[in-house]
MARVEX-739292 format. One record per residue (C-alpha): y, x negated, z; residue in one letter. Coordinates in steps of 0.05 Angstrom, whole numbers, padded with zeros to 5 digits. Example, Ala and Ser with C-alpha at 12.3 -4.5 7.8 and 13.67 -1.06 7.14 Angstrom:
((-00090, -00246, 00156), 'a');
((-00021, -00273, 00143), 's');
END
This chain:
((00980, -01497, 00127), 'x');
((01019, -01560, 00118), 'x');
((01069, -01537, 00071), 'x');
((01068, -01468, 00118), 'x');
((01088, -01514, 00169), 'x');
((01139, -01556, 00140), 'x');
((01170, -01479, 00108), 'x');
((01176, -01447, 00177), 'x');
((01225, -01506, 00197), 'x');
((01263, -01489, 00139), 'x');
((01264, -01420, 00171), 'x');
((01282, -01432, 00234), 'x');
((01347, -01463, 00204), 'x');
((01356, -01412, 00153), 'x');
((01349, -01364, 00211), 'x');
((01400, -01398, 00248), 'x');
((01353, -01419, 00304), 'x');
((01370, -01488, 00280), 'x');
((01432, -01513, 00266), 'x');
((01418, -01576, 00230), 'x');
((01358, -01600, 00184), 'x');
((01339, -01672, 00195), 'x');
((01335, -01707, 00126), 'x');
((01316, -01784, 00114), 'x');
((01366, -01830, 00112), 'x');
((01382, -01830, 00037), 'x');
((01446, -01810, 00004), 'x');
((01406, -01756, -00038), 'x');
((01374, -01714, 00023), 'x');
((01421, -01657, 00036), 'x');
((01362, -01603, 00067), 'x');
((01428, -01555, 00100), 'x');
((01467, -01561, 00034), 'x');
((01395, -01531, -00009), 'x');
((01376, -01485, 00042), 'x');
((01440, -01460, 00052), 'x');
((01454, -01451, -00015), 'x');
((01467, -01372, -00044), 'x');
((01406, -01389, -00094), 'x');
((01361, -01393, -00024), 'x');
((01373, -01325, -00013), 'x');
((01381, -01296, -00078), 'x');
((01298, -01259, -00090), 'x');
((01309, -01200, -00043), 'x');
((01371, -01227, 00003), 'x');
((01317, -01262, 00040), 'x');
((01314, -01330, 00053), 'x');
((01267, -01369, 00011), 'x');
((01225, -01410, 00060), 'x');
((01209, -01333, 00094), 'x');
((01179, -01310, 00024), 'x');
((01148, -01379, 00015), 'x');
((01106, -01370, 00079), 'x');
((01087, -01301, 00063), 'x');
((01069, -01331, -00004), 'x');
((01020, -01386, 00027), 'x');
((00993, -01339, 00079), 'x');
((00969, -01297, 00017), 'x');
((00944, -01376, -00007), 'x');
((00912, -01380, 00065), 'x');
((00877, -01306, 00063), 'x');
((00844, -01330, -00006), 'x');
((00817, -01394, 00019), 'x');
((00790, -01363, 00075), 'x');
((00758, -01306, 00044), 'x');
((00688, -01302, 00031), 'x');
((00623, -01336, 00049), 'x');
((00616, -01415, 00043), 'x');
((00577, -01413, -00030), 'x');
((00626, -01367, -00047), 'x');
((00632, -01410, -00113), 'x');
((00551, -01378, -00136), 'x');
((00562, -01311, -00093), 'x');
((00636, -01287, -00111), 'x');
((00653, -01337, -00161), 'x');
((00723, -01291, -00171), 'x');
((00751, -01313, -00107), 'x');
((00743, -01391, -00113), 'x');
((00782, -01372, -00193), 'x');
((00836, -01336, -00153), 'x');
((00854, -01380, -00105), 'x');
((00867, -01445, -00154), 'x');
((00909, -01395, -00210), 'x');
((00947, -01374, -00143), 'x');
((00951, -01444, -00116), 'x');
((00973, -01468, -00187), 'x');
((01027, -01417, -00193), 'x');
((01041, -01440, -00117), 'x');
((01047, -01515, -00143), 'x');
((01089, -01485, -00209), 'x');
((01136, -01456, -00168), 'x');
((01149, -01504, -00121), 'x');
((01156, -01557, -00166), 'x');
((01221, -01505, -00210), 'x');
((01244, -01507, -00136), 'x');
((01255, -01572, -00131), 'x');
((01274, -01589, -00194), 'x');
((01329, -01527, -00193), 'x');
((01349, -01558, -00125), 'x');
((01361, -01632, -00159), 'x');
((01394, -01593, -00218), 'x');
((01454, -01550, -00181), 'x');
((01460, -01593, -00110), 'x');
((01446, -01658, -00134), 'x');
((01408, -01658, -00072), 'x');
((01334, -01665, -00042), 'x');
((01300, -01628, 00018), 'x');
((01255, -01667, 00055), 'x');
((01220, -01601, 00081), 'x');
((01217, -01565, 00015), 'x');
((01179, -01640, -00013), 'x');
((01129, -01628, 00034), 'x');
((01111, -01557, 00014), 'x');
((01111, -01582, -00054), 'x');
((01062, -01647, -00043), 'x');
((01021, -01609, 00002), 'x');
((01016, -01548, -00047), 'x');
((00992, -01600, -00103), 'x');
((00939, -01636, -00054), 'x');
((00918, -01560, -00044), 'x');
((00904, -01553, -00122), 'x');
((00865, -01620, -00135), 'x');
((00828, -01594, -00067), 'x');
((00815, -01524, -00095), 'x');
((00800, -01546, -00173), 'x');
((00717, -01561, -00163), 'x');
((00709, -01502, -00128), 'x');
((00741, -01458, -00179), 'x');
((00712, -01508, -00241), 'x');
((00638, -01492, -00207), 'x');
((00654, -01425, -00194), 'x');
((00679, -01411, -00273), 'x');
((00609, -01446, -00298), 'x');
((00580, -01395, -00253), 'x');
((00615, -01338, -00286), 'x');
((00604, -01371, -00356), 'x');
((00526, -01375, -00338), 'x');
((00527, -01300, -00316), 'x');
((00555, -01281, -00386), 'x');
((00509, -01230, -00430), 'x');
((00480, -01272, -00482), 'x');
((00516, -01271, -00559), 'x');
((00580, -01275, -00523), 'x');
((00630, -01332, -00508), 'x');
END
């Protein structure tokens, strides 16, 4: 939710609801120069921070699905939701690093999504490490 959050500010400029990002007071913080960029609307002619909430929604959706054991009961679910918040964190991280690589710049807003989206992994890792014991217990016997 945080890095949903932080993403739908993004939007709002990218949207042209907002006319300026606010960045920290360092020379390297250019959030209007990155999110204005062509490469932010290159997947799809769509701004990124729109397909990077649809993205964590889909993140959202998984985390909420299923029953509170879910790890013993639908051990799947709890595996699906850290592979999709690691390819979340993956992501994010290129992002960034693209962003430092072409701009020479940092956004503020996009640095939250991507700390929030790797506190979300090291949240989601015991559920999916119980949950793939689970599956590895419910394997027919002779196989590994």
């Amino acid at each position: 939710m945080a890095a949903t959050a932080s993403m739908s500010v993004v939007a709002r400029y990218q949207l042209g609801i907002l006319k300026d990002l606010p960045d920290p007071p360092l020379p390297q913080f250019d959030a209007c120069k990155l999110t204005g960029s062509p490469e932010a609307y290159k997947l799809l002619e769509t701004p990124d921070s729109i397909l990077a909430i649809a993205s964590y929604a889909a993140t959202m959706t998984l985390a909420a699905m299923g029953p509170s054991d879910r790890a013993s009961k639908q051990p799947l679910l709890p595996v699906a939701l850290a592979a999709k918040v690691g390819f979340d964190a993956v992501l994010s991280a290129g992002y960034a690093i693209a962003g430092w690589r072409e701009q020479r710049a940092l956004c503020f807003w996009c640095l939250v999504a991507t700390a929030a989206t790797a506190v979300s992994f090291v949240l989601v890792f015991p559920e999916a490490r119980s949950a793939i014991q689970r599956l590895k217990q419910s394997e027919p016997s002779g196989q590994s």
